[in-house]
C-alpha positions as CSV (number, residue, x, y, z in Angstrom):
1,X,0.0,0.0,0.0
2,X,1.0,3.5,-0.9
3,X,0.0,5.2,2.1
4,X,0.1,3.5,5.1
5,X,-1.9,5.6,7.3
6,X,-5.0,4.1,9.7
7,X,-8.5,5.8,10.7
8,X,-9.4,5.5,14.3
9,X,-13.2,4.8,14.4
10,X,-13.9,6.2,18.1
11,X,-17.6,5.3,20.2
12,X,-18.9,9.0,20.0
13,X,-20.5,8.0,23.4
14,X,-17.7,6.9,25.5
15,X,-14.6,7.7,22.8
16,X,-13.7,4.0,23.5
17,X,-11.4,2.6,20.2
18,X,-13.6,0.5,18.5
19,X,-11.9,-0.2,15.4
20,X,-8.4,0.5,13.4
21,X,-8.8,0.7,9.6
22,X,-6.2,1.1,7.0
23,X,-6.3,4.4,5.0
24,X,-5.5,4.5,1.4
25,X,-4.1,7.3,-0.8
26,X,-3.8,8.4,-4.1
27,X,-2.4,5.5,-5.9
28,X,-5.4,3.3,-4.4
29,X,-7.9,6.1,-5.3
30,X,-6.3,5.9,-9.0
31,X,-6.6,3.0,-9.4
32,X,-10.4,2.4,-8.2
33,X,-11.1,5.3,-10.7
34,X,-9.5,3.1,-13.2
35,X,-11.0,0.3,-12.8
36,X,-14.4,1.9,-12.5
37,X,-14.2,4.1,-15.8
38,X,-13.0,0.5,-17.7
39,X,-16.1,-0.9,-16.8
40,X,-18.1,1.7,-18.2
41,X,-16.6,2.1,-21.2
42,X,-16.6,-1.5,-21.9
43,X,-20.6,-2.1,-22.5
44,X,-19.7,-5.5,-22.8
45,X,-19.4,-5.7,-18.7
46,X,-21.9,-3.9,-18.4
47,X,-25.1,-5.7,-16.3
48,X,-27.9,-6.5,-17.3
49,X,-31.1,-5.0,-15.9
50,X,-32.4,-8.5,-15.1
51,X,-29.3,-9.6,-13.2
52,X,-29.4,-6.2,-11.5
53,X,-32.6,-6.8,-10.0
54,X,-31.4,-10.4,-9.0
55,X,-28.6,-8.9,-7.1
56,X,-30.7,-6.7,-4.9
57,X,-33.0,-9.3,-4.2
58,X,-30.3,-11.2,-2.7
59,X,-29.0,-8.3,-1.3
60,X,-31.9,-7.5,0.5
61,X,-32.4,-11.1,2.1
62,X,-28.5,-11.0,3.3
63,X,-29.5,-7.7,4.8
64,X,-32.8,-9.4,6.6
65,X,-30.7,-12.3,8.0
66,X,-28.2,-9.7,9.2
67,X,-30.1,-6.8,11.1
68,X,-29.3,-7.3,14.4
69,X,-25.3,-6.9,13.5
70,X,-26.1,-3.6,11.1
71,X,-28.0,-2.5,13.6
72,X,-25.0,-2.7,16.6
73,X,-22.4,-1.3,14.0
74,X,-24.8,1.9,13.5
75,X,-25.2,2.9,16.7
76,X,-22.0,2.3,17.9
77,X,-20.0,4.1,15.4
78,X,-22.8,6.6,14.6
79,X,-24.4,7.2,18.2
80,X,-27.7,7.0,16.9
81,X,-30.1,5.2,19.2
82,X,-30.5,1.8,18.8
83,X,-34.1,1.6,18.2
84,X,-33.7,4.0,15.9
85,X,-30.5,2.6,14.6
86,X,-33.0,-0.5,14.1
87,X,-35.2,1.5,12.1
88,X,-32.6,3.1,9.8
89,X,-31.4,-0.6,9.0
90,X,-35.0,-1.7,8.1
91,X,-35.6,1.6,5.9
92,X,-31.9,1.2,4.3
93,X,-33.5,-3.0,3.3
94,X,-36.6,-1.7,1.7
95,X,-34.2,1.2,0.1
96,X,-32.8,-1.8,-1.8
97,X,-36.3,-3.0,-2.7
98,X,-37.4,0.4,-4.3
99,X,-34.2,0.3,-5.9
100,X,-34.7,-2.9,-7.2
101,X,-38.1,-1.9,-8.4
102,X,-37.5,0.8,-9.7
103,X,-35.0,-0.8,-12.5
104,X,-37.8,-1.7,-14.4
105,X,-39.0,2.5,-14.4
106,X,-36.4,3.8,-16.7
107,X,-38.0,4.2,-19.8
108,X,-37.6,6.5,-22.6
109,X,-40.7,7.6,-24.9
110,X,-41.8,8.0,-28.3
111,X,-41.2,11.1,-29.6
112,X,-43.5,12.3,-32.3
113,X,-42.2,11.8,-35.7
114,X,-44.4,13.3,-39.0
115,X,-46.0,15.6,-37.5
116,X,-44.5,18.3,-40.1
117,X,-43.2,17.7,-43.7
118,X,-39.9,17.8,-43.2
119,X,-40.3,15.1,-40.2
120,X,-42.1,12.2,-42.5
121,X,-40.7,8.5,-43.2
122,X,-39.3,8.3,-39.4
123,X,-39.9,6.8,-35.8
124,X,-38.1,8.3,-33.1
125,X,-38.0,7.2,-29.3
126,X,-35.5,7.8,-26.0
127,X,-34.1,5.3,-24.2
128,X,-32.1,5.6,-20.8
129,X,-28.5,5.5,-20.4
130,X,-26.0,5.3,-17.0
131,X,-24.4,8.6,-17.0
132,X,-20.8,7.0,-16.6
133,X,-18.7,6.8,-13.3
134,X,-20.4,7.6,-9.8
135,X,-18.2,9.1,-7.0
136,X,-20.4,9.8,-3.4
137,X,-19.4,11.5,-0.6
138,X,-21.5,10.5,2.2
139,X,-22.2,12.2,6.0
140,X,-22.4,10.3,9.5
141,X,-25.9,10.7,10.5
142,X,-27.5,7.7,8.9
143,X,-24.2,5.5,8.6
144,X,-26.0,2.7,6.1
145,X,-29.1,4.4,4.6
146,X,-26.9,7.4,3.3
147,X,-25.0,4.7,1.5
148,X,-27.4,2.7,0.5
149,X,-28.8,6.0,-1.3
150,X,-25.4,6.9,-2.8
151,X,-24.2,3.3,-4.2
152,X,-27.6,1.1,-5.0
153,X,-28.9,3.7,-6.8
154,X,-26.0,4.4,-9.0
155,X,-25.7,0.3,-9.1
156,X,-29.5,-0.2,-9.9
157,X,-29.2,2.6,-12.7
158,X,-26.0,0.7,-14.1
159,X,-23.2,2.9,-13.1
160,X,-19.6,1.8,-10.9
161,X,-19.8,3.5,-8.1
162,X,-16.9,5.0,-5.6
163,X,-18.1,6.1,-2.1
164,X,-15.9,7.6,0.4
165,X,-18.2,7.5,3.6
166,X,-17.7,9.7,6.6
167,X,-14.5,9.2,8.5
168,X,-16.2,8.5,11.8
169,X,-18.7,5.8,10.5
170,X,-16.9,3.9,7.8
171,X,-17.9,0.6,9.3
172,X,-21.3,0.5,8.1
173,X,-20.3,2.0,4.7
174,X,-17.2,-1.5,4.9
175,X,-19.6,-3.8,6.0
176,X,-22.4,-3.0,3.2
177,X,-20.3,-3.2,0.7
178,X,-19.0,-6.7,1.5
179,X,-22.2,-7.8,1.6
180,X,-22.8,-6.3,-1.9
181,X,-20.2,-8.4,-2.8
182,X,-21.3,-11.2,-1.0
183,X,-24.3,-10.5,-3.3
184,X,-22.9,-11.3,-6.6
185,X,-21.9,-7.7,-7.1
186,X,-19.1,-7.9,-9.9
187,X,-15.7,-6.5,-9.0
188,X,-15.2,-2.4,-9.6
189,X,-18.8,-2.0,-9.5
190,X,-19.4,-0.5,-6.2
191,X,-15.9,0.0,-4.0
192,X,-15.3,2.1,-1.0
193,X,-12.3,4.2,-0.2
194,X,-11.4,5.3,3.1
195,X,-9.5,8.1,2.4
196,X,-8.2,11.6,3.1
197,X,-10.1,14.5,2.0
198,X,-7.2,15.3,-0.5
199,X,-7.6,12.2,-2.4
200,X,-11.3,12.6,-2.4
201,X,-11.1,15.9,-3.6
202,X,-8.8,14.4,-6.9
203,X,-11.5,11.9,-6.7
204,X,-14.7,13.8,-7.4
205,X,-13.1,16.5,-9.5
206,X,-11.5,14.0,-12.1
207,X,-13.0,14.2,-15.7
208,X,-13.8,10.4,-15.3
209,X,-16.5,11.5,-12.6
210,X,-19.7,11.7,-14.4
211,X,-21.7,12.3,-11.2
212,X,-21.1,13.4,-7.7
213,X,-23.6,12.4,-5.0
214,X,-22.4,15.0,-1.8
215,X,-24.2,14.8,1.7
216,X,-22.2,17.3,3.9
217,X,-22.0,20.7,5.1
218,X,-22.3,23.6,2.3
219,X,-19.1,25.0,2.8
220,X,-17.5,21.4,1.5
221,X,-20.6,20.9,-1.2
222,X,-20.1,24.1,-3.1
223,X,-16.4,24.1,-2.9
224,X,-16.8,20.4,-4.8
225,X,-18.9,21.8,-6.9
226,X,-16.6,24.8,-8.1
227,X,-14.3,21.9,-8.7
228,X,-15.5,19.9,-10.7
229,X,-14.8,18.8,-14.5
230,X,-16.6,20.3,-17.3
231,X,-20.1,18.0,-17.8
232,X,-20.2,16.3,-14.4
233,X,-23.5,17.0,-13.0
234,X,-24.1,16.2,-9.0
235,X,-26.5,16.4,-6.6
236,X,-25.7,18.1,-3.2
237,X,-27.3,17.6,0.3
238,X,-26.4,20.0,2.7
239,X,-28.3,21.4,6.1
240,X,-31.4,23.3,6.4
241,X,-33.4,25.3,9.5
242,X,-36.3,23.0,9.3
243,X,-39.4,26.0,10.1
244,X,-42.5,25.2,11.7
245,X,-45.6,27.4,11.5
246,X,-48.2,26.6,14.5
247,X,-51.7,28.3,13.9
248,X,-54.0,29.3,17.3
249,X,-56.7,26.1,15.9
250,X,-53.6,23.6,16.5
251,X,-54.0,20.1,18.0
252,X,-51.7,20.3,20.6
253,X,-52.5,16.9,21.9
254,X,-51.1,15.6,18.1
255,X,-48.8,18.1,17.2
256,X,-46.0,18.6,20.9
257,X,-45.0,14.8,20.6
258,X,-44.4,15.3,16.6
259,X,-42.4,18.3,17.2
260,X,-40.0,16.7,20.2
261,X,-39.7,13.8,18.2
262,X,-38.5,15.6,15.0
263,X,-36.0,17.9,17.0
264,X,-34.4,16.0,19.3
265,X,-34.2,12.7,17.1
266,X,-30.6,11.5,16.5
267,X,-29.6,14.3,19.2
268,X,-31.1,16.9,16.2
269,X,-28.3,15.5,13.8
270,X,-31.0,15.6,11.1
271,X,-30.2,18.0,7.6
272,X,-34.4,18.7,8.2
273,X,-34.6,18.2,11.8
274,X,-37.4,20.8,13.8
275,X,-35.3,23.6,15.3
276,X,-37.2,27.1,14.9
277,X,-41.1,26.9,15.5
278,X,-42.7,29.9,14.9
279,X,-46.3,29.6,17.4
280,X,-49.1,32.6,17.5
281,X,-49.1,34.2,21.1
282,X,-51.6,33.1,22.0
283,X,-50.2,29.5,22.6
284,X,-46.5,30.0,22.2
285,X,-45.6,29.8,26.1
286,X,-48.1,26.6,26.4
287,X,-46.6,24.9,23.5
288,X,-42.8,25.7,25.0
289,X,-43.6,25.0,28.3
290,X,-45.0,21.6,27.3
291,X,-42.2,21.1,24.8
292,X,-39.8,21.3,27.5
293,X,-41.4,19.5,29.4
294,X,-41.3,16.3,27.0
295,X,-38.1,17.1,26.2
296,X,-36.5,16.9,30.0
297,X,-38.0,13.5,29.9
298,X,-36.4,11.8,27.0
299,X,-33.4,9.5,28.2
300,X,-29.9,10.5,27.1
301,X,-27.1,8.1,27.3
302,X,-25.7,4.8,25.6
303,X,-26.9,4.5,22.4
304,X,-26.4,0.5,22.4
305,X,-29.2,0.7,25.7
306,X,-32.3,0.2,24.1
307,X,-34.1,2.7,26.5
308,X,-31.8,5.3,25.2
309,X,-34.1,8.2,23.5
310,X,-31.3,10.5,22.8
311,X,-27.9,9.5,22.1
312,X,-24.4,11.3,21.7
313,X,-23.2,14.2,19.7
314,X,-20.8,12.6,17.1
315,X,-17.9,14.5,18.6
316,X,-16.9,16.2,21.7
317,X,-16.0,19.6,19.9
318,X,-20.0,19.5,18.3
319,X,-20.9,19.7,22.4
320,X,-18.0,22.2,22.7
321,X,-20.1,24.6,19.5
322,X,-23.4,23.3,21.1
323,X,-22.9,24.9,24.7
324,X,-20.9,28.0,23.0
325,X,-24.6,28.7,21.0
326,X,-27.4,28.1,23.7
327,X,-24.8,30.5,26.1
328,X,-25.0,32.8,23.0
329,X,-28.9,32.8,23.0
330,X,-28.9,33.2,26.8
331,X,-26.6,35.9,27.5
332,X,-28.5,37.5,25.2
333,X,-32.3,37.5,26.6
334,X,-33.1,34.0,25.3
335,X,-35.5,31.9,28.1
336,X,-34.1,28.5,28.4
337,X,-37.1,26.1,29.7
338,X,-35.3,23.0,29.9
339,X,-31.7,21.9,29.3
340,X,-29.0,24.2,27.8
341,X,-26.1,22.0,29.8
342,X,-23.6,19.8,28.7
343,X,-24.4,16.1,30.5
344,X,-20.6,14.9,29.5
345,X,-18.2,15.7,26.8
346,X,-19.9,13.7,24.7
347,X,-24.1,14.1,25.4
348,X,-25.9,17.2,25.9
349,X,-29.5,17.9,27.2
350,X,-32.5,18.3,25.4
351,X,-33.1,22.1,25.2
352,X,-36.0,24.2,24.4
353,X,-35.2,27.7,24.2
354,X,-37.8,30.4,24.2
355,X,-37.4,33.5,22.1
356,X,-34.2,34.1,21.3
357,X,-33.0,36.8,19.5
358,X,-32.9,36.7,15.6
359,X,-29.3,37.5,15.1
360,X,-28.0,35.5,17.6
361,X,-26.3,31.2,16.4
362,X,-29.5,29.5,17.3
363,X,-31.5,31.8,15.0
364,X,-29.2,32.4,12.0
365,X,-27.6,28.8,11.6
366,X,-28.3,24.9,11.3
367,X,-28.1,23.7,15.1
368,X,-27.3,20.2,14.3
369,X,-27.8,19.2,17.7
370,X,-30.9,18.7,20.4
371,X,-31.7,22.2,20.6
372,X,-35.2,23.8,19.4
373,X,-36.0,27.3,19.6
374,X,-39.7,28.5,20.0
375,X,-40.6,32.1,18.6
376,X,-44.2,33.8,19.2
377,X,-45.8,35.6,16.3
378,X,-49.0,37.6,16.1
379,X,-49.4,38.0,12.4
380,X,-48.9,34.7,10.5
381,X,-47.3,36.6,7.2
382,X,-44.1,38.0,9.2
383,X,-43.2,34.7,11.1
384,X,-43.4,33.1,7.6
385,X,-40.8,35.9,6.2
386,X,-39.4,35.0,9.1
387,X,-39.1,31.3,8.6
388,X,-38.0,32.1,5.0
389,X,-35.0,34.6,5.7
390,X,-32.4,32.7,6.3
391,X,-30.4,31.2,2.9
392,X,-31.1,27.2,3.9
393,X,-34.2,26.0,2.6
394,X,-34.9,22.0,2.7
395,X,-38.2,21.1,4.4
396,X,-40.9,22.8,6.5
397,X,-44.1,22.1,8.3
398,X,-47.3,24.4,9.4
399,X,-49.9,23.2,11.9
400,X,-53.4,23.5,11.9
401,X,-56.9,22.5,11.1
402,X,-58.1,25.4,8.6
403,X,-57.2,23.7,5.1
404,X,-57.2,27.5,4.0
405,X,-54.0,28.5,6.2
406,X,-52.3,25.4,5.1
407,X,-52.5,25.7,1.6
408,X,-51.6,29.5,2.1
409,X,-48.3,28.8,4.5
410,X,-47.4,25.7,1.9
411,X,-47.5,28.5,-0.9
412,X,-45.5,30.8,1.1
413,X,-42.8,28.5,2.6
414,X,-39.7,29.1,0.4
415,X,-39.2,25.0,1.2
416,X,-38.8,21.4,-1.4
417,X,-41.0,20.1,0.8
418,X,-44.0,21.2,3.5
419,X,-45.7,18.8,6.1
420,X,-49.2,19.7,7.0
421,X,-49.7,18.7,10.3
422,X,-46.6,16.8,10.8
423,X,-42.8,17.7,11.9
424,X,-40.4,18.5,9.9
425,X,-38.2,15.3,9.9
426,X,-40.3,13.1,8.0
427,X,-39.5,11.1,5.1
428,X,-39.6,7.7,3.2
429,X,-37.6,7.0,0.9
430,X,-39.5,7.2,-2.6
431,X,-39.8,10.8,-1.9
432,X,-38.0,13.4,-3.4
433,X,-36.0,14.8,-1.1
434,X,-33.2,17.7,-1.3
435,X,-32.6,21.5,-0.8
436,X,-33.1,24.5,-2.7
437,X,-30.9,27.7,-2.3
438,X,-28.2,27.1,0.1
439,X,-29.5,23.9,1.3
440,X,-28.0,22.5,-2.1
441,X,-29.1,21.4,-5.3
442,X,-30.5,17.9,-7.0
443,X,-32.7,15.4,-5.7
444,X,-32.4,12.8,-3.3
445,X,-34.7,9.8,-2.7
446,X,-34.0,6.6,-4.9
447,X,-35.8,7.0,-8.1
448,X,-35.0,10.8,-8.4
449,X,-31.4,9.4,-7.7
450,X,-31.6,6.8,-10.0
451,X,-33.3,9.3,-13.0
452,X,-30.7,11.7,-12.1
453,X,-27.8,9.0,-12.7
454,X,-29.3,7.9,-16.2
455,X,-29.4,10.1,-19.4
456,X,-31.3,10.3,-22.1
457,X,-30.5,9.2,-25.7
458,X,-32.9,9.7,-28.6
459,X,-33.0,7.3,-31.7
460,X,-34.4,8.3,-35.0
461,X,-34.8,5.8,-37.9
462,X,-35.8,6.9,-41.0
463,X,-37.2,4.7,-43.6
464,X,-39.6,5.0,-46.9
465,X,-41.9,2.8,-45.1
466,X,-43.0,4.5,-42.6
């Protein structure tokens, strides 16, 4: 090996070693890139959409035999909850069932031949191509869905794939893939690289790369972007501020547990999770009060205990920015009703913060952590202006029970996506999901993906007789 270098994959709960990888560098990268653009350029290696679908059926019963072990790796390197570490692995399985599925979905159409003179004697039709080579970059918060998103779909849709998952949850990322293989997934056609970010960058911005699939921060996304070769198209996934909208008619009784589920979920390490919730005066001190009170409920701690609600920031300097931000909010005039305290170096408390001020962390930036801010309005139009000021605009939600206020807030959200009566958080994975603005650009969800890494290619025959 050219670069001898190891990761340290670290418990973000306790920081306990859990595993030692070896690193690879740029020769490795090369020659993954290599081996990846030979297969697409040979269309004689290419698979066949039957044998495709044949893979990802086995793929899927590998992953049913094997849920209890995903599940363990998840939450250990990820700090995720294991019940919900459970869930991701069951929504990452049926993620390789809509792939599978969705195979058989990428059509062309006819296209209208002699319909004009100079347009006679000729059929014409599309058909769907793989747009080539397939790098992803993938984030931490959903160790094994996020690559199942960034390497079935690009498999399903015919393309090698080359993902460089996050460098503290690489095991789920090593472990899927093996089991890919395990599959009957040919050699070169999905391969992971654990990395440094200089090798990835050389990675993704190579001319070979036909399409980058990025889940990260911004700043990282649209520097890639800026990079990359002439013709690669990519989709990027970044954070968003995740505004709700809570009309006087709201059910309460429905909406408080929706809301504390979709903000402090993964310890509010969600790209959509609830963090600013606008509610009319009239309610807003009831609804925090409540919220907070839900919220100093929820169990923090070892994400391997199955009682655990809340795990583990994914590293001690997130707490570190986490504590520096709800002190921010506090000093200046901010109410905290519950929380704003560090429980270790590595878990901090559910925290419900009441009106801070706008220009103040909490208010102008993703919180990426278990903090949710509540902000009374008295006229419905200015808390959605509000909601739409800052630059990060990914999903939304309004609450209430006047269908004409919904539709209105839905219309006025600057958002890809709006949940009536629901938080913020949700999603299955057929949906299109993605940001608009700074929030990133492309769709996510697995047939979007899988339309987005296929292109079109038109035929035309002409002949006398037709």
């Amino acid at each position: 090996m050219s670069d001898t270098k190891t990761l340290k994959v670290f418990s973000p709960y306790d920081q306990s070693l859990i595993k030692e990888i070896p690193m690879v560098g740029e020769k490795e990268v090369e020659n993954a890139l290599q081996k990846a653009y030979a297969l697409f350029l040979d269309r004689s290696q290419w698979i066949p959409a039957y044998k495709r679908i044949e893979i990802l059926e086995k793929v899927q019963e590998l992953m049913k035999s094997r849920v209890e072990e995903l599940t363990k790796t998840a939450a250990e390197e990820g700090g995720k909850p294991y019940v919900d570490s459970k869930v991701e692995i069951l929504r990452a399985i049926n993620g390789v069932k809509i792939a599978a599925e969705e195979i058989g979905r990428l059509t062309g159409e006819q296209i209208p031949m002699g319909i004009t003179q100079a347009s006679v004697n000729r059929i014409a039709f599309t058909t769907r191509e793989p747009i080539g080579v397939v790098a992803s970059i993938s984030a931490f918060n959903h160790p094994l869905n996020l690559i199942v998103h960034q390497t079935v779909t690009a498999f399903a849709a015919g393309c090698p794939v080359i993902v460089k998952p996050a460098s503290t949850t690489p095991l789920s990322c090593l472990a899927f893939v093996d089991l890919l293989h395990e599959a009957g997934v040919p050699d070169g056609w999905v391969q992971a690289v654990i990395t440094d970010n200089e090798s990835a960058e050389k990675l993704v911005t190579d001319a070979r790369i036909n399409y980058l699939s990025f889940i990260g921060s911004a700043k990282i996304g649209w520097y890639l972007k800026s990079k990359l070769a002439p013709g690669t198209r990519c989709a990027l996934e970044h954070g968003g501020a995740a505004p709700v909208i809570v009309a006087p008619d709201a059910d309460l009784k429905d909406m408080l547990p929706a809301l504390v589920k979709g903000g402090f979920y993964h310890a509010g390490q969600v790209c959509v999770s609830v963090q600013k919730v606008f509610v009319h005066e009239s309610l807003a001190k009831e609804v925090a009060k409540e919220m907070a009170k839900m919220a100093e409920k929820l169990i923090v701690g070892d994400p391997l205990d199955e009682k655990t609600e809340v795990g583990p920031l994914i590293l001690p300097k997130e707490v570190d920015r986490v504590e520096d931000w709800v002190n921010e909010a506090k000093e200046k005039g901010g109410e905290i009703l519950c929380g704003g305290k560090r429980l270790s170096d590595t878990c901090y408390a559910p925290t419900v913060i009441f009106n801070p001020p706008q220009d103040v962390k909490v208010s102008q930036e993703e919180i990426f952590g278990p903090v949710v801010c509540i902000y009374p309005y008295s006229d419905r139009e200015k808390a959605i202006e509000q909601a739409n000021a800052l630059p990060y605009h990914f999903q939304a939600a309004v609450f209430t029970k006047d269908l004409d206020i919904a539709l209105d807030t839905v219309q006025k959200l600057n958002a890809t996506a709006v949940m009536v009566n629901d938080h913020t958080a949700f999603r299955v994975d057929w949906m299109p999901f993605g940001g608009r603005d700074a929030s990133g650009e492309g769709l996510g969800g697995i047939p979007y993906s899988m339309h987005e890494m296929t292109r079109e290619k038109l035929m035309v025959v002409k002949s006398k007789f037709l």
